[in-house]
C-alpha positions as CSV (number, residue, x, y, z in Angstrom):
1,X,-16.1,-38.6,-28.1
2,X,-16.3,-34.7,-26.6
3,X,-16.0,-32.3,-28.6
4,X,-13.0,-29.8,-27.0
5,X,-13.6,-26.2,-27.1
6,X,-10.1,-24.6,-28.4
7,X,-11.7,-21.2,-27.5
8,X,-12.0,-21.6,-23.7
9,X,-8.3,-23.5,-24.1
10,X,-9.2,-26.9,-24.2
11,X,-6.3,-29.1,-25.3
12,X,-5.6,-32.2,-22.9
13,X,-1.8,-33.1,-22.6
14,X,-1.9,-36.8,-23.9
15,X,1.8,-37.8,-24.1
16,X,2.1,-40.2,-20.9
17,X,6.1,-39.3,-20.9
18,X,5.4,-35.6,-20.8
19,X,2.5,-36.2,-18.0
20,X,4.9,-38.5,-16.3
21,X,7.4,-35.6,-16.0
22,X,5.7,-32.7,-15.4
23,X,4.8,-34.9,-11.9
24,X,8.2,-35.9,-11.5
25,X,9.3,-32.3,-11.0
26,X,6.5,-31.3,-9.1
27,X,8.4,-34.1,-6.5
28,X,4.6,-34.5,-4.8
29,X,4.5,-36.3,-1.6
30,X,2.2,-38.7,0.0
31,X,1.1,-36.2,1.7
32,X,0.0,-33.3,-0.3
33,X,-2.9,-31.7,-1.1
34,X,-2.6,-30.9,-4.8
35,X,-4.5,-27.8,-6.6
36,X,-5.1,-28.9,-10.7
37,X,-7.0,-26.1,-12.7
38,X,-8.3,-27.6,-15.9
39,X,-8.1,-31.5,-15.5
40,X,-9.6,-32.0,-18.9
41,X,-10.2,-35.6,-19.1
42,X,-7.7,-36.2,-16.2
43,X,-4.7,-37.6,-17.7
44,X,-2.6,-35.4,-15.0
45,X,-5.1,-36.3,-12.1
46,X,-5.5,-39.7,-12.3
47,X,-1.8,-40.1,-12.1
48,X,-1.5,-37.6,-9.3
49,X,-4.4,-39.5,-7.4
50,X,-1.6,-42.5,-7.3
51,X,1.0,-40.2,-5.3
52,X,-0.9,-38.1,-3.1
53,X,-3.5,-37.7,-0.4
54,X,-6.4,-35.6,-2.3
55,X,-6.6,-33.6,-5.7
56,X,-8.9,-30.6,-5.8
57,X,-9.6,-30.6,-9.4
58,X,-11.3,-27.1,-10.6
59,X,-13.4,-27.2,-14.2
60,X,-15.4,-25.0,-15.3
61,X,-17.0,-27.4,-17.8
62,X,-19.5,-29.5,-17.1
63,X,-19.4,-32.0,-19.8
64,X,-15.7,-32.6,-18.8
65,X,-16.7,-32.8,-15.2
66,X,-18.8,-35.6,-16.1
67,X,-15.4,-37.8,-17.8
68,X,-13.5,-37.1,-15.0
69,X,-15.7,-38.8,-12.7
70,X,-16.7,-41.5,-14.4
71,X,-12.6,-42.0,-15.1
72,X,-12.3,-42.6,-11.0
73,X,-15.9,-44.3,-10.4
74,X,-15.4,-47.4,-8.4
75,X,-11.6,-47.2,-8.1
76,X,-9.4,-46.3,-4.9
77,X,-8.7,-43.1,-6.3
78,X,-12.2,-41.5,-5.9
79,X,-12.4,-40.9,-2.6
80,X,-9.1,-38.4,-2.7
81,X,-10.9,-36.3,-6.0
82,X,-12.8,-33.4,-5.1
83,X,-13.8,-31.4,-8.1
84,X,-15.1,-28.0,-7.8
85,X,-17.2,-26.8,-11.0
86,X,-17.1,-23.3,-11.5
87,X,-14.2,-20.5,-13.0
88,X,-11.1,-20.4,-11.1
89,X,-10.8,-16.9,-11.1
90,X,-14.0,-16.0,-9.6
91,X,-13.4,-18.8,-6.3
92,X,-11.2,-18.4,-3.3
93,X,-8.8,-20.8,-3.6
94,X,-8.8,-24.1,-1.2
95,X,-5.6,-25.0,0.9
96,X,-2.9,-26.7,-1.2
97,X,0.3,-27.7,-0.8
98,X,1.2,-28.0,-4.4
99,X,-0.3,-26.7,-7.7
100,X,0.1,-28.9,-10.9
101,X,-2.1,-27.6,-14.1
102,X,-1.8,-27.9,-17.8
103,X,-3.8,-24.5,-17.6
104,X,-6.0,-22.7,-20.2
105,X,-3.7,-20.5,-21.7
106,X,-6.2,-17.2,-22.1
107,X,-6.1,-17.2,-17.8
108,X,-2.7,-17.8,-17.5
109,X,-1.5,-14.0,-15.9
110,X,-4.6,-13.5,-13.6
111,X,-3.6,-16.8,-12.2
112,X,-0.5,-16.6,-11.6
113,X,-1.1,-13.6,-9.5
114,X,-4.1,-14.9,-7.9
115,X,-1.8,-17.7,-6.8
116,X,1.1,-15.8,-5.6
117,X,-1.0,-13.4,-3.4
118,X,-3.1,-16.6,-1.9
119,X,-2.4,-17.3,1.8
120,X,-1.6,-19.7,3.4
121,X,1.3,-20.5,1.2
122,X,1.9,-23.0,-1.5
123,X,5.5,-25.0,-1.9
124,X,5.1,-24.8,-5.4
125,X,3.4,-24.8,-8.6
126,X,4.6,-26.7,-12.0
127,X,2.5,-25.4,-14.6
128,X,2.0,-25.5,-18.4
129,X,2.1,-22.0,-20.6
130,X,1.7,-20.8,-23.8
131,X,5.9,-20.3,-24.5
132,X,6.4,-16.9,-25.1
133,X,4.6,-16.4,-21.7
134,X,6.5,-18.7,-20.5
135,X,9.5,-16.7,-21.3
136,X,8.1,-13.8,-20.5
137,X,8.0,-14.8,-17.0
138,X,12.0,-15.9,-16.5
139,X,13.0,-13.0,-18.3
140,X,16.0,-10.8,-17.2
141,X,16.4,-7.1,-17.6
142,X,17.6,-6.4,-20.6
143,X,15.7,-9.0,-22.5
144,X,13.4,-8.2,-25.6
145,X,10.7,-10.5,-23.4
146,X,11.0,-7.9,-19.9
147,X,8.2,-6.6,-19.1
148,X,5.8,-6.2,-15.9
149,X,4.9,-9.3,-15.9
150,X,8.3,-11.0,-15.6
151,X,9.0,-7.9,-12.5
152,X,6.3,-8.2,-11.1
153,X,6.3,-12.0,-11.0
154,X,9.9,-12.5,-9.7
155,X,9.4,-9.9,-7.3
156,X,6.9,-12.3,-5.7
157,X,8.6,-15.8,-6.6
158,X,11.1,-17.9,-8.1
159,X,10.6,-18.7,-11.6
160,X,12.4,-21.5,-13.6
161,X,12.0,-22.6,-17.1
162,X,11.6,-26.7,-17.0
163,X,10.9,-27.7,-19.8
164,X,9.5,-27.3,-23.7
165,X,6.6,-29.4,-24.8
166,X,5.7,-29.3,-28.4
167,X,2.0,-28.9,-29.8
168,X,1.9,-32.3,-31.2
169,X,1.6,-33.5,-27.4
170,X,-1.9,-31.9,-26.9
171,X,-5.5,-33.3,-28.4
172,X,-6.4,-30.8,-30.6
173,X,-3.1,-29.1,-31.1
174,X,-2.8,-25.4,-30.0
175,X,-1.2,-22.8,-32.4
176,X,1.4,-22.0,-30.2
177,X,4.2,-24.1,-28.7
178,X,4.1,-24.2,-25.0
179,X,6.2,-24.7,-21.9
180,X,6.4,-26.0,-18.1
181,X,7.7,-23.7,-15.4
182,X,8.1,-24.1,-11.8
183,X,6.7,-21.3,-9.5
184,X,8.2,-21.1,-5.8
185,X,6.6,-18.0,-3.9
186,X,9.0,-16.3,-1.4
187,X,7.8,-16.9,1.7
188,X,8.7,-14.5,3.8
189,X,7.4,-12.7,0.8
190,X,9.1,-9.1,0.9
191,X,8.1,-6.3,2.8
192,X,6.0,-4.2,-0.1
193,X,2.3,-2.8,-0.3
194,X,2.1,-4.8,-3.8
195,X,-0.6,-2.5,-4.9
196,X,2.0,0.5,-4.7
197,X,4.6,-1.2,-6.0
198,X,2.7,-2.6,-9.3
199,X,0.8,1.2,-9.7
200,X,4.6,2.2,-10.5
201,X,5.5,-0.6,-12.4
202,X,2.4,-0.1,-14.6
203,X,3.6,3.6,-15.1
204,X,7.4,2.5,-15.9
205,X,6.7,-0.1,-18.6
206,X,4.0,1.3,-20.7
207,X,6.2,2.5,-22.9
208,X,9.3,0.4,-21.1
209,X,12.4,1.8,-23.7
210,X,11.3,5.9,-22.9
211,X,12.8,6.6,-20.3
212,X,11.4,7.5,-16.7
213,X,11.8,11.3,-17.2
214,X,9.3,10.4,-20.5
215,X,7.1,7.9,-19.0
216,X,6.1,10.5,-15.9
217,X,4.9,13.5,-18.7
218,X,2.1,11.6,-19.2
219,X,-1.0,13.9,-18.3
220,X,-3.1,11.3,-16.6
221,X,0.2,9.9,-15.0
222,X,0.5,13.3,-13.5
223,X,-3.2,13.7,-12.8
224,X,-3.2,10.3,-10.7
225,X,-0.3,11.0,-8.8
226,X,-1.3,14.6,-7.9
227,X,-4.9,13.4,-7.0
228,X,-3.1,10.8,-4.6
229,X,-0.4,13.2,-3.2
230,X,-3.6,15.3,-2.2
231,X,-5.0,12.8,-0.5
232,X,-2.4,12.0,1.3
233,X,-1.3,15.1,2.4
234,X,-5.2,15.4,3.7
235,X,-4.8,12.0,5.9
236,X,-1.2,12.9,7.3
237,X,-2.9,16.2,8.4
238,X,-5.5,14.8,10.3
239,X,-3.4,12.4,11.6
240,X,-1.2,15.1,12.4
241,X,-4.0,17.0,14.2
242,X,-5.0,14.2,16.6
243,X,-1.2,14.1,17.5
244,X,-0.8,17.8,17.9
245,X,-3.6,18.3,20.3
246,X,-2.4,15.0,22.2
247,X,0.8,17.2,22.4
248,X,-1.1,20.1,23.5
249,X,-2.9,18.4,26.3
250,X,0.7,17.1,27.9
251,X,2.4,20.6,27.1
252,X,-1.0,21.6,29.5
253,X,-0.5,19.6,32.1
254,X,3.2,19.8,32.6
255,X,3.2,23.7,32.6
256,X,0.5,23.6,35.6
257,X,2.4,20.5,37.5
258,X,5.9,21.8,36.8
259,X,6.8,25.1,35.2
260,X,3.9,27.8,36.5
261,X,6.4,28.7,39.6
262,X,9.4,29.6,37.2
263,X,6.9,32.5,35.3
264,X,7.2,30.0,31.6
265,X,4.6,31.0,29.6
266,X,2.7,28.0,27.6
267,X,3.9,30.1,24.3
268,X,7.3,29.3,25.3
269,X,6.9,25.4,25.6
270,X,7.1,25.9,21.3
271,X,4.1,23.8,20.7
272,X,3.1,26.0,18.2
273,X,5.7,24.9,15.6
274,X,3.4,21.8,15.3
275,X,0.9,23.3,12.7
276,X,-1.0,22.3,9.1
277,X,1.3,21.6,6.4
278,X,-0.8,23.2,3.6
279,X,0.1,22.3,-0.6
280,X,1.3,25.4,-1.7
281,X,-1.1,27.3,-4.4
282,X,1.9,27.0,-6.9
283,X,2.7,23.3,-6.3
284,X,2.8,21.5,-9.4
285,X,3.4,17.7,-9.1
286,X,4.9,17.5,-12.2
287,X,8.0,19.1,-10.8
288,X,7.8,17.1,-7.6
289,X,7.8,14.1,-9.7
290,X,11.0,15.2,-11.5
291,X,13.2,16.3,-8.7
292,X,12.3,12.8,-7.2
293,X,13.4,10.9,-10.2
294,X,16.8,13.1,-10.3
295,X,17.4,12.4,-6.7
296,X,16.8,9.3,-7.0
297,X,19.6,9.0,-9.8
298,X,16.5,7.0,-11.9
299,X,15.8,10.4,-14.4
300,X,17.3,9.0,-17.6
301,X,17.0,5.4,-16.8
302,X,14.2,2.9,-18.5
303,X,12.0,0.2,-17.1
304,X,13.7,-2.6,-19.5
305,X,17.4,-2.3,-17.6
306,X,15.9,-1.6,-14.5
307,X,15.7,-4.5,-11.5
308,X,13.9,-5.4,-8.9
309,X,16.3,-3.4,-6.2
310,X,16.7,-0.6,-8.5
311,X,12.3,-0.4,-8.5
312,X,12.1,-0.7,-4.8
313,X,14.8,2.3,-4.5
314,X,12.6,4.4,-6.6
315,X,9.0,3.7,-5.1
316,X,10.7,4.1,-1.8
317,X,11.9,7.9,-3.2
318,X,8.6,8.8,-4.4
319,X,6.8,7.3,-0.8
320,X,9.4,9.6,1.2
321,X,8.3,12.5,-0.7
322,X,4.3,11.9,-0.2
323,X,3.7,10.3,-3.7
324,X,1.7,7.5,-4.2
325,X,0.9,4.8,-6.9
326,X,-2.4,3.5,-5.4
């Protein structure tokens, strides 16, 4: 028999009940294309095979590519397996309607975001985790387990705890008790630059019980968001630029075609207020940062009672005033 690699997270699910109902929640159709990372020895796919119109099964070991073909050879079922052989993480992801994996548990956060920022959209994904990221993923605000992943994660889907499964299921056992959750991606998904949004997550929960005033002393917090604020304020005043002499040329014209009989002077059509906002030599973002985090009523507060609507307040406060996480 193969010999599984533990260290790349080989352990195939071999309980038929658990297999059986990980699929029954996924509620395929005939229909679907379904996406399976990490088929092992395809105790998952062959059973989806039965239910569905094509499984694109991605392994990035060859030796277990080999099994899985030979485990369809000759049957009805091959036709509607495409296997692509390669890491998960480094391909572009195929069309899907459905994902369904017993994943390998050392890819399990880069995956999850590479699925929930893949378009077209996916109705959902049923997939097996190590527990305690499992958890980590449902958890509320307040939790001991909230942290950026479960934020950043919900702000993107709905997340729901299905079901434990217990080590003894899996051939060889993990270390570590694991779970099935069901991922639904928000489709509209909301209206956020996710790179902003997670630059000031990332700030908020490194050190998610200090509170925000704390968390935004941080020297190279401070040197980021001033190198960024500098930047910005350099775009805005070209863009500004191209606008005021757009302004200038219709000021121009309307003086000659309107106003030179009534003795206006172009000084008096106030154009002029339209000039370069320069940074002050004084400005210090750390105070900038401060007042916005104040105003924002979000000075004292900390990332592990803080929501999703309360982030979105706060990122929208420091955006208003210029400041920005990516």
């Amino acid at each position: 028999g193969i010999l599984f690699n533990t260290g790349a997270g080989q352990h195939i699910l071999k309980n038929p009940l658990v297999v059986n109902s990980i699929i029954d929640k996924a509620a395929l159709r005939r229909t679907d294309v379904v996406l399976e990372v990490g088929p092992g020895t395809g105790n998952l796919t062959v059973k989806m095979l039965e239910k569905v119109k094509k499984v694109i099964a991605c392994e990035i070991d060859p030796r277990l590519v080999g099994e899985l073909q030979k485990r369809v050879q000759g049957t009805c079922l091959a036709n509607k397996l495409e296997i692509k052989v390669g890491d998960i993480l480094k391909t572009d992801l195929p069309f899907f309607d459905a994902c369904v994996a017993n994943l390998p548990y050392q890819i399990s956060s880069p995956f999850v975001f590479k699925l929930l920022l893949h378009r077209p959209f996916f109705r959902c994904a049923i997939l097996m985790f190590q527990r305690e990221f499992a958890l980590r993923l449902v958890a509320k605000p307040g939790s001991k387990l909230y942290c950026r992943l479960s934020i950043n994660t919900q702000l993107l889907a709905r997340v729901d705890h299905l079901m434990k499964v217990g080590k003894n299921n899996f051939r060889p056992p993990p270390k570590v008790e694991s779970s099935v959750v069901r991922i639904e991606p928000k489709n509209p998904p909301p209206p956020i630059n996710f790179q902003e949004w997670d630059g000031l997550v990332r700030i908020a929960f490194v050190r998610k019980n200090k509170t925000l005033s704390a968390a935004f002393k941080s020297s190279a917090v401070e040197q980021l968001l001033d190198h960024n604020y500098r930047i910005h304020c350099s775009l805005h005043n070209t863009v500004s630029f191209f606008l005021i002499y757009y302004i200038l040329f219709l000021c121009t014209v309307t003086y000659i075609l309107t106003y030179k009989s009534k003795k206006l002077t172009l000084k008096s059509l106030t154009y002029q207020r339209f000039t370069k906002r320069e940074i002050p030599e004084n400005f210090k973002i750390a105070e900038k940062i401060q007042t916005v985090l104040k105003d924002t009523g979000y000075s004292e507060k900390r990332a592990r009672s803080m929501d999703i609507d309360d982030f979105i307040r706060l990122l929208h406060g420091f955006n208003s005033e210029g400041i920005h996480f990516s």
